[in-house]
C-alpha positions as CSV (number, residue, x, y, z in Angstrom):
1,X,75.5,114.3,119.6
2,X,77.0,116.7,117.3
3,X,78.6,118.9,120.1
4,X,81.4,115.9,119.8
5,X,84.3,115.7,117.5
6,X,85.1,111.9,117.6
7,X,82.7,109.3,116.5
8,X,82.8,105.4,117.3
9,X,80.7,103.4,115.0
10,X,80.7,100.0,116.0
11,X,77.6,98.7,114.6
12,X,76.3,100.5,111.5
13,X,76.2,100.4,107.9
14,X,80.1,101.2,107.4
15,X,81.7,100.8,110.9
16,X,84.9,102.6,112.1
17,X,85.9,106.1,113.6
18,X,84.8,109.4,112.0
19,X,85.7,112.8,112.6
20,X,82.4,114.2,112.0
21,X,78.8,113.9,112.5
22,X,77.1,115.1,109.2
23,X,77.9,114.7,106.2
24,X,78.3,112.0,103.7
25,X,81.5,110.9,105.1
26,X,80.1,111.5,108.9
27,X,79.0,108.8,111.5
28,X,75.1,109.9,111.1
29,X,75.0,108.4,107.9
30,X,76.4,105.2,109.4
31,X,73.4,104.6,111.5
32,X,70.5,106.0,110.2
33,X,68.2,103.1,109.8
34,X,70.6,100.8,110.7
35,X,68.4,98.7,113.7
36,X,70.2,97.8,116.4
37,X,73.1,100.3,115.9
38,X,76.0,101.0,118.6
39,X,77.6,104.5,118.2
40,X,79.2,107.1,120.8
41,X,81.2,110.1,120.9
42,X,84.5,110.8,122.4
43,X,86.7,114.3,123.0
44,X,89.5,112.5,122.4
45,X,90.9,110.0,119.8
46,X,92.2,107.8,122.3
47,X,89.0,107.1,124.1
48,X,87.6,106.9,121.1
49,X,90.1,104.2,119.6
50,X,89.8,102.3,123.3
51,X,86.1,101.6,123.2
52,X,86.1,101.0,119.4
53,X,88.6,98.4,120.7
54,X,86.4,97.2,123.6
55,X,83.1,96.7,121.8
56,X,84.3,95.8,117.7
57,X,85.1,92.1,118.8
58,X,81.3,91.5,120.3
59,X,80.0,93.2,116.8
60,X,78.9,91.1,114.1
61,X,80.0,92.2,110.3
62,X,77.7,94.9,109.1
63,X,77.4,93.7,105.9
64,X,78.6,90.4,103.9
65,X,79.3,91.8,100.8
66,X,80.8,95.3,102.0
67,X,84.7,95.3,100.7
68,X,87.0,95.4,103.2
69,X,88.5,98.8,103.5
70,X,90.2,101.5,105.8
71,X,88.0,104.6,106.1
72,X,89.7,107.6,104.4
73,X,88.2,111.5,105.1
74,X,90.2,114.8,105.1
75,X,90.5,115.4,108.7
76,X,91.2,119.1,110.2
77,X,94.6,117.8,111.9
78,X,96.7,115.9,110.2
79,X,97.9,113.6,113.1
80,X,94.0,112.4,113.5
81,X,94.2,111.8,109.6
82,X,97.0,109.5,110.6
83,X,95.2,107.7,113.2
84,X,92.1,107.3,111.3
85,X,93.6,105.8,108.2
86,X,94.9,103.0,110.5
87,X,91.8,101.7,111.5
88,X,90.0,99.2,110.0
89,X,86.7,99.7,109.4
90,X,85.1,96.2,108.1
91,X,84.5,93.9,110.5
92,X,85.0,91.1,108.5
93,X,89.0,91.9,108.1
94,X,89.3,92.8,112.2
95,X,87.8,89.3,113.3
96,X,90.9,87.4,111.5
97,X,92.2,84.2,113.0
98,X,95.4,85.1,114.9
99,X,97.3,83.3,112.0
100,X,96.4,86.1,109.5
101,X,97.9,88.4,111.5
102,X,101.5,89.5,110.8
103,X,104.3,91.7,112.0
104,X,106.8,93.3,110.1
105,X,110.4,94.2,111.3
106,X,112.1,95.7,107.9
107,X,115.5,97.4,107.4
108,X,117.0,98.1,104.1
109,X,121.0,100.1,103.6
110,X,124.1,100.5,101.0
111,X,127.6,100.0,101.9
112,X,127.4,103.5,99.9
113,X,124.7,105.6,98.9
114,X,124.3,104.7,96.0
115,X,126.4,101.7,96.4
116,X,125.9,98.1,97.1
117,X,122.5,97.5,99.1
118,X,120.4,94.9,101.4
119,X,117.5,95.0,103.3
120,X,116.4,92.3,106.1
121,X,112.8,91.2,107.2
122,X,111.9,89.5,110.1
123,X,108.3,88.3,110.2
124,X,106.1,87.3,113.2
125,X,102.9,85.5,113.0
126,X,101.9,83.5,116.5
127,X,104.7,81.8,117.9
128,X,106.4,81.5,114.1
129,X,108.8,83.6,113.4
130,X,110.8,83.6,109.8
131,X,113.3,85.4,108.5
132,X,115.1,86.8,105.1
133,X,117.0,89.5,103.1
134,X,118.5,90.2,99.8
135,X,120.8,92.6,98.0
136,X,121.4,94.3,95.0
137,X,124.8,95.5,93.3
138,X,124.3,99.4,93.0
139,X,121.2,101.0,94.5
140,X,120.2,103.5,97.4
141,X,119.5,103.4,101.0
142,X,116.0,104.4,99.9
143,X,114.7,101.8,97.7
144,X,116.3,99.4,100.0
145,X,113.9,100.4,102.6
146,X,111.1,100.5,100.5
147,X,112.2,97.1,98.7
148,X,112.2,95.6,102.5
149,X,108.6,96.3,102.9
150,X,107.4,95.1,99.6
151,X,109.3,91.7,100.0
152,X,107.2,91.2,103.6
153,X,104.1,91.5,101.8
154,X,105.0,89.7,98.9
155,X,105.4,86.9,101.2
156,X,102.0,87.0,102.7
157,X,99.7,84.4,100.3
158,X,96.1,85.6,101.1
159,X,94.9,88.8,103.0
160,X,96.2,90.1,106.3
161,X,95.9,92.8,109.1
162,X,99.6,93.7,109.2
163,X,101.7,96.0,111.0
164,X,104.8,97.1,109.5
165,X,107.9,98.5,111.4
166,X,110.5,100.4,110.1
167,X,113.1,103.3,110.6
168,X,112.9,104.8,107.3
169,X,110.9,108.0,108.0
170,X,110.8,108.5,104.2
171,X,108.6,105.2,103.8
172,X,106.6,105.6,107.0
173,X,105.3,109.2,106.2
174,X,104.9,108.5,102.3
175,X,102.2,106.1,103.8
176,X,100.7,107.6,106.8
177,X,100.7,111.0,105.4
178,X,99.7,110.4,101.6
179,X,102.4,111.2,100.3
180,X,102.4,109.2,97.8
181,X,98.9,108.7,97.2
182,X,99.6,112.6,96.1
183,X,102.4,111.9,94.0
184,X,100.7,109.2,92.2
185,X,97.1,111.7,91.9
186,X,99.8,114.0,90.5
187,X,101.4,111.7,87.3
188,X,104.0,110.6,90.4
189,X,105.3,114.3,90.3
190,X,106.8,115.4,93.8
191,X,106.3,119.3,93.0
192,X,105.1,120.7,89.7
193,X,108.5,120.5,87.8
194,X,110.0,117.5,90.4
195,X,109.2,114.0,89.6
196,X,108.7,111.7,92.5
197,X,111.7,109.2,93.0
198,X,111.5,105.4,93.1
199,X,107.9,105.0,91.3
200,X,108.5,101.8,90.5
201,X,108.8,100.5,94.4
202,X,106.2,103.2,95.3
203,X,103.7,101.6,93.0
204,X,104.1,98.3,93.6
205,X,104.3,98.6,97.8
206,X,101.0,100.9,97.6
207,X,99.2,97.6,95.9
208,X,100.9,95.8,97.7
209,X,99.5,98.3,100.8
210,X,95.3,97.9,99.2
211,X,95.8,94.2,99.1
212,X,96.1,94.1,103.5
213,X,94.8,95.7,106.0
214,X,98.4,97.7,106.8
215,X,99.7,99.8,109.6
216,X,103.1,101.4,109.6
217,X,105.1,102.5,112.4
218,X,108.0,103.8,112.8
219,X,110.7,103.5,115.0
220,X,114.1,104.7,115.9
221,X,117.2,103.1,114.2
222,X,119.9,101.7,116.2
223,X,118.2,102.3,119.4
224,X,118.4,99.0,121.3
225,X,115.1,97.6,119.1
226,X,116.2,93.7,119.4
227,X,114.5,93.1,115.8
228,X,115.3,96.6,114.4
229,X,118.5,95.5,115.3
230,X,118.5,92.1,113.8
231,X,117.1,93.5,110.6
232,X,120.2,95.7,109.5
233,X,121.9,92.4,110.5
234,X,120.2,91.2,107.7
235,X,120.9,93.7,105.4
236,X,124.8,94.1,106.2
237,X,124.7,90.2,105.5
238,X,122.8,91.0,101.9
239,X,125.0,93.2,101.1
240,X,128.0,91.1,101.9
241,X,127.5,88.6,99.2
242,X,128.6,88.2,96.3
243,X,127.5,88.0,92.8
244,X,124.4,90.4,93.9
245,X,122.2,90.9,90.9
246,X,121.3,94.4,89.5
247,X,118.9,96.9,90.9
248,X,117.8,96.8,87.0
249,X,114.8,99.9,87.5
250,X,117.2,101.6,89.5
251,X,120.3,101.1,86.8
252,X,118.3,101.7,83.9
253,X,117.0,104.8,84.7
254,X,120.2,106.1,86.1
255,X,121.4,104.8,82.6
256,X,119.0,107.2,80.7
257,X,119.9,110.3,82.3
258,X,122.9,110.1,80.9
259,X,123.5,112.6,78.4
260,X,125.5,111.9,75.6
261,X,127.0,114.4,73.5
262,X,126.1,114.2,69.4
């Protein structure tokens, strides 16, 4: 079994996919005296993630009491690290009632950067689908995205397997590839003498992010997208209003780095 490099645990102590065998955070550990388990290995991550698909529905919940959580290792390539952290690996939180699972359209811009700002939402659960946006008087093209994503899952009420689209590369890869999990390890410093911009959206989306089961994918801006479209429709509509209210974090801090002379 160990010849392998992809592991499916369907039924097992902690099921999900692993990238290894051994190891405390290996697949071996996930079935050792666990009667009745189901387990196979795959070459490939997308055989893997197809029969995980195929066989998790007929699984029961491994345990009752196990907290729902994504599985999280240090893979050897970064774009299975990607894949893996979007799994979900208690069954409880992948058998759901279709209303508890959402998608996400988001789009966030300024008229200038920094300038006036929106960001637009557009939320499909079922055959419901909702809408809504808001704006700010002086922010950045940035925290508009970000803001975009938090206001979805602000919106949710109770816990949901959610997938999040967006354009902003900046907001998709601080997710999917830790980036901000590092920053935030690190006192929210980007580099040793850099801090790490936006901390107060960052914080809030990422537990915002451990309250859901969340996937975020990106996709291209302005390329024909119906709802990517619709969302910056949103956000130019935001940002048309008037009488927006402050971007208070973001004015405040720009406020303070003001230097003023003695």
């Amino acid at each position: 079994m160990a010849k392998n490099k992809i592991y499916v645990v369907v039924r097992g102590i902690k099921p999900g996919i692993y990238n290894s065998w051994y190891g405390e955070d290996g697949a071996e550990v996930q079935i050792k005296g666990f009667s009745h388990a189901l387990y196979k290995g795959f070459k490939t991550l997308s055989e893997a993630e197809e029969w995980y698909s195929n066989n998790s529905a007929m699984s029961p919940s491994s345990s009752k009491n196990e907290r729902a959580k994504r599985f999280r290792t240090k893979p050897a390539s970064k774009d299975k690290s990607k894949a893996v952290r979007d799994l979900i690996s208690d069954k409880q939180t992948e058998n759901l009632s279709k209303d508890r699972k959402v998608v996400f359209y988001t789009d966030g811009g300024c008229a200038n950067n920094p300038g006036p700002g929106g960001y637009g939402v557009v939320c499909l659960r079922g055959n419901k689908r909702n809408e809504f946006l808001g704006g700010f008087r002086k922010t950045t093209n940035n925290r508009m995205e970000l803001l975009a994503c938090i206001a979805a899952l602000q919106s949710l009420k109770s816990k949901h397997s959610v997938i999040i689209y967006s354009d902003s590369k900046y907001v998709v890869n601080g997710i999917n590839k830790e980036w901000a999990d590092k920053w935030k390890d690190n006192g929210w410093m980007r580099t040793k003498t850099e801090k790490a911009e936006n901390v107060d959206l960052w914080s809030e989306l990422l537990t915002l992010y451990d309250k859901h089961n969340v996937k975020f994918k990106w996709v291209k801006g302005h390329a024909g997208n119906p709802e990517n479209e619709r969302c910056d429709k949103l956000a130019m509509r935001a940002i048309s209003k008037k009488g927006l209210p402050p971007d208070r974090n973001y004015e405040e801090a720009k406020t303070q780095l003001v230097v003023k002379d003695p």
